[in-house]
C-alpha positions, -999 to 999 in steps of 0.1 A, spaced: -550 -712 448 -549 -748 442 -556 -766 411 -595 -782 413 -588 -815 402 -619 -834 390 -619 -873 384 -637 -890 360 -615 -879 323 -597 -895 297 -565 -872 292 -547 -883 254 -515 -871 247 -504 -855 213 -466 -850 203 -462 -825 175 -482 -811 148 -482 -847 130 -507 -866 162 -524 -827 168 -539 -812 132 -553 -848 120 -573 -853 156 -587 -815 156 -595 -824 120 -612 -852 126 -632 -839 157 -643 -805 136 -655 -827 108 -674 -849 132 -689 -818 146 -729 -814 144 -736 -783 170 -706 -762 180 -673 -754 176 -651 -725 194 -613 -722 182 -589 -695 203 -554 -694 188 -525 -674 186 -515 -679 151 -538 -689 127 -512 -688 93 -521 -693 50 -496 -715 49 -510 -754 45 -520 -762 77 -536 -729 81 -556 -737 46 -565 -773 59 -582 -764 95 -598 -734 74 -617 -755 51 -629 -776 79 -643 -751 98 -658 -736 66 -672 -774 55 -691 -771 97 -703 -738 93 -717 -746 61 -735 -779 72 -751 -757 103 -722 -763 123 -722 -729 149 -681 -722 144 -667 -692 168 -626 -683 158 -610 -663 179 -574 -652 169 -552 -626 184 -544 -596 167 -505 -595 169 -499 -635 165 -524 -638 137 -519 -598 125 -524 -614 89 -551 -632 94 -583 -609 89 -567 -601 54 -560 -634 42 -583 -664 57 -603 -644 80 -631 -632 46 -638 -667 29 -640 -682 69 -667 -654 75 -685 -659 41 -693 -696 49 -712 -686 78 -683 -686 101 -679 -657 131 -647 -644 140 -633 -623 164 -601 -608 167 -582 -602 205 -569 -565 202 -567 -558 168 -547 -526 169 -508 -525 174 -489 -497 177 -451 -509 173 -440 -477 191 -456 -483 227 -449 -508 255 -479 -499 275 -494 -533 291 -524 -535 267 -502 -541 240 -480 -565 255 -516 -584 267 -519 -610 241 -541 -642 235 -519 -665 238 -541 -696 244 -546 -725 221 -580 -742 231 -606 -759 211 -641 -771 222 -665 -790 200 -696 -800 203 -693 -791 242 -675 -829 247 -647 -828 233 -616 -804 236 -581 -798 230 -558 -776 246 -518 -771 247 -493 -749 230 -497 -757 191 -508 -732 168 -526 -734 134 -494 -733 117 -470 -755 96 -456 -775 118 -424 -777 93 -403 -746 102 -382 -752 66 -381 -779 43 -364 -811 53 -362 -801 93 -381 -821 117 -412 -808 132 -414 -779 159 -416 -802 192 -444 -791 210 -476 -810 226 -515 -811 231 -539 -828 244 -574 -841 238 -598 -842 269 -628 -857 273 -650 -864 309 -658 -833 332 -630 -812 327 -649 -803 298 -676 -785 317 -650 -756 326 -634 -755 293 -664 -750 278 -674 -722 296 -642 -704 301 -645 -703 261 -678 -687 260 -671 -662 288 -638 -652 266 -660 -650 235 -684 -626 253 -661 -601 266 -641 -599 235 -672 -595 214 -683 -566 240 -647 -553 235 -651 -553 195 -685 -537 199 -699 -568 189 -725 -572 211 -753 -590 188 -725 -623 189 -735 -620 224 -764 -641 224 -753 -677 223 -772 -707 222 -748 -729 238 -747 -764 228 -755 -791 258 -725 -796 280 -717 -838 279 -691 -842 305 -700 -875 319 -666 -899 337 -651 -916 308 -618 -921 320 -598 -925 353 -578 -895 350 -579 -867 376 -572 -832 361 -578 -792 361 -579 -763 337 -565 -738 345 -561 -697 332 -540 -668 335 -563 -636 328 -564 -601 341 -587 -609 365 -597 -630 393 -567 -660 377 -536 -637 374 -514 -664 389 -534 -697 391 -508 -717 365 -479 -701 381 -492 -709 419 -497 -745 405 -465 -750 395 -448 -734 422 -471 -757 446 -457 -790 429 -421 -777 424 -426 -775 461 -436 -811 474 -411 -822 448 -394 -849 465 -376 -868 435 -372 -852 401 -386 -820 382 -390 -825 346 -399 -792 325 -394 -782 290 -402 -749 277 -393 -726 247 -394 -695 265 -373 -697 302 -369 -666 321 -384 -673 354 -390 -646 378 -371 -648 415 -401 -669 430 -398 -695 405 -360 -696 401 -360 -695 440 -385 -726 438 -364 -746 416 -334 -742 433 -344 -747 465 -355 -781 451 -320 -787 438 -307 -780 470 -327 -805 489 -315 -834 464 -349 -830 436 -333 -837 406 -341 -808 384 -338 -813 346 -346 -780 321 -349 -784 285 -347 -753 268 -347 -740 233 -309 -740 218 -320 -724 183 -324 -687 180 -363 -680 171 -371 -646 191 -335 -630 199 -344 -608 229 -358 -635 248 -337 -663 236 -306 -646 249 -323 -628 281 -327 -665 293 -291 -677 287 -284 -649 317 -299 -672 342 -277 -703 333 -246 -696 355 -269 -693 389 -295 -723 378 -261 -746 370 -244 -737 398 -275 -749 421 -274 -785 408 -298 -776 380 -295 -795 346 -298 -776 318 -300 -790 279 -305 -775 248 -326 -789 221 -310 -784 190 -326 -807 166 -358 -784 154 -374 -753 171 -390 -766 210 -418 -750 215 -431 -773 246 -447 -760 277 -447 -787 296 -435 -804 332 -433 -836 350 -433 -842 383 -423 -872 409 -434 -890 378 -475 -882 387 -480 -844 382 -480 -832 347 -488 -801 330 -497 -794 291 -509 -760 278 -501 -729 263 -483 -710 292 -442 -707 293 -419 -699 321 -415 -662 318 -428 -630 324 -449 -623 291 -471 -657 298 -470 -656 336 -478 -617 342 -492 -606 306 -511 -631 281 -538 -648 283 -527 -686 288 -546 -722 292 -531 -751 309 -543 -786 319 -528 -800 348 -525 -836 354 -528 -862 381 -519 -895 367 -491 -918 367 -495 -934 330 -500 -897 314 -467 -886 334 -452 -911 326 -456 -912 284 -450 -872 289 -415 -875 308 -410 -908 285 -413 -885 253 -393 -860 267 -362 -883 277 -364 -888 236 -360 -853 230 -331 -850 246 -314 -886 236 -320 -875 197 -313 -841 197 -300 -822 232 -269 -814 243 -259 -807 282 -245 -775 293 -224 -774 320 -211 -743 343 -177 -735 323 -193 -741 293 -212 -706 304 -183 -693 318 -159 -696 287 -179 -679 267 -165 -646 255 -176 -618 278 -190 -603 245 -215 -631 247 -222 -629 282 -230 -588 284 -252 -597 250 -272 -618 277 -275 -595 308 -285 -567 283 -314 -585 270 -320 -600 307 -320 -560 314 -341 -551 287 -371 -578 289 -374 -566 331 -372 -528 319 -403 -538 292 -419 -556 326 -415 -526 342 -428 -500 322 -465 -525 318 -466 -523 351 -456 -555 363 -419 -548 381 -411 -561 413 -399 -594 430 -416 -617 409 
């Protein structure tokens, strides 16, 4: 299904933690009706403590404030910020509290993994940051990731995509008096010249609508493909895709995480190198913080921003959030802040660089290639994808 792009928005981009936590600040201390916060992880560390206390300071001036955090990313949460956010008025819910470590059964591989925030129904921001320090350790630049703040009628189905998630995981927590919701009036008037969607991955009628976007631009493709993400392990469609754009003379530039944050995965990925090099793909890994982008350029007009990455957790499991982009002066300022990722802290691979590894190094890979598909597989979800 295509993406259902609606004119009329003004699209700002936000690099990093440093342009993202003082915006969603400011917008939830400007707030007068209605604020609705999904995140992954919602962290007591300083950041965590700051957006707290500004969603306590709404609630408490009559401010209607809805959290919604997921039970694995945010497991600490309902101990630690979740009882002084709910005693200044502030409803929470939590996305699948329980987690049994000893199961791989789908529903506990299904996570929230969305970062969205609507206030007042006219403003919103959506992307891949989570409440969290955006300082991995002291002295190290911050996590390169991105957001953005819309405004204009894209805010119409943000809005209620938040409300309809709300409902259904109230109903799931057998909180059905948070049901009732007196929604505050939608103002998504044009405001800007930007053409763009929102889009979801659920289990529902959207299993595929980010991945089906992508794979329809990676397909018209005619000059360059520009994508970052933390997380690369693209099912056969997708690697297929990008390839095939290689072949016909796309340029197609990945850039990857190069430090170790989640082993498994960070590994399972580096399996794919030797086929994605040896199609004309260029690889680079950025070494300079942790990347956490989920992000792509295209022919230097599509863009995406949002939550979702490239593999088979967000694409076929999690519930993910992504704007797409059709603009060439957003494209543009994302692909130009890329291009500074990689000049200040990338390095290319190249084919023998995979190749002289030690074999060690290279089984390490295709067993945690091996082990992520077997995970797949035992959810449910095996097959060509």
């Amino acid at each position: 299904m295509r993406a259902e792009l609606l004119p009329g928005n003004r699209i700002t981009l936000l690099e990093t933690g440093s342009a993202y936590f003082p915006a969603l600040c400011e917008a939830i201390d400007a707030a007068t009706h209605e604020i609705h916060l999904e995140t992954y992880i919602f962290e007591d560390d300083d950041t965590g403590r700051l957006i707290a206390a500004a969603l306590s300071r709404a609630a408490n001036r009559g401010v209607k404030v809805r959290v919604l955090v997921d039970g694995f990313g945010a497991r600490e949460f309902p101990m630690k910020l979740m009882p002084a956010l709910e005693a200044s008025g502030v409803q929470v819910l939590v996305y699948r509290r329980k987690i049994s470590p000893l199961t791989l059964r789908r529903h506990r591989l299904r996570r929230l993994h969305r970062k969205v925030v609507v206030v007042d129904a006219r403003l919103a921001f959506v992307g891949g940051i989570n409440i969290i320090d955006d300082v991995h350790a002291t002295g190290q630049p911050p996590r390169y990731d991105y957001a953005v703040r819309v405004e204009g009628p894209l805010i119409a189905p943000i809005h209620a995509s938040a409300h309809q998630l709300w409902k259904l995981v109230a109903w799931a927590n057998f909180r059905h008096r948070l049901r009732a919701l007196v929604h505050a009036p939608v103002i998504a008037e044009p405001c800007g010249g930007v053409r763009a969607a929102f889009l979801v991955r659920d289990n529902f009628r959207h299993r595929r609508d980010i991945e089906e976007a992508y794979l329809d631009a990676i397909d018209e493709a005619k000059e360059e493909i520009f994508l970052a993400n933390a997380y690369f392990l693209p099912g056969i469609r997708f690697r297929h895709a990008l390839m095939d754009a290689a072949q016909r003379g796309v340029r197609v530039t990945v850039l990857l995480q190069g430090r170790v944050e989640y082993l498994l995965l960070h590994y399972a990925s580096k399996a794919l190198y030797d086929a994605l090099l040896g199609a004309g793909i260029h690889i680079f890994e950025y070494h300079l913080s942790f990347l956490h982008a989920k992000v792509a350029v295209i022919d230097g007009k599509w863009a995406t921003v949002g939550s979702s990455n490239i593999d088979p957790f967000s694409l076929l499991l999690a519930r993910e959030a992504n704007i797409v982009v059709s603009d060439e002066a957003f494209a543009t300022g994302l692909r130009a802040s890329l291009e500074t990722a990689i000049d200040g802290g990338a390095k290319e691979l190249k084919r023998e660089d995979w190749r002289d590894k030690p074999w060690l190094h290279r089984l390490a890979s295709w067993m945690a290639y091996g082990l992520v598909r077997l995970m797949i597989g035992i959810a449910g979800y095996g097959g060509k994808h």
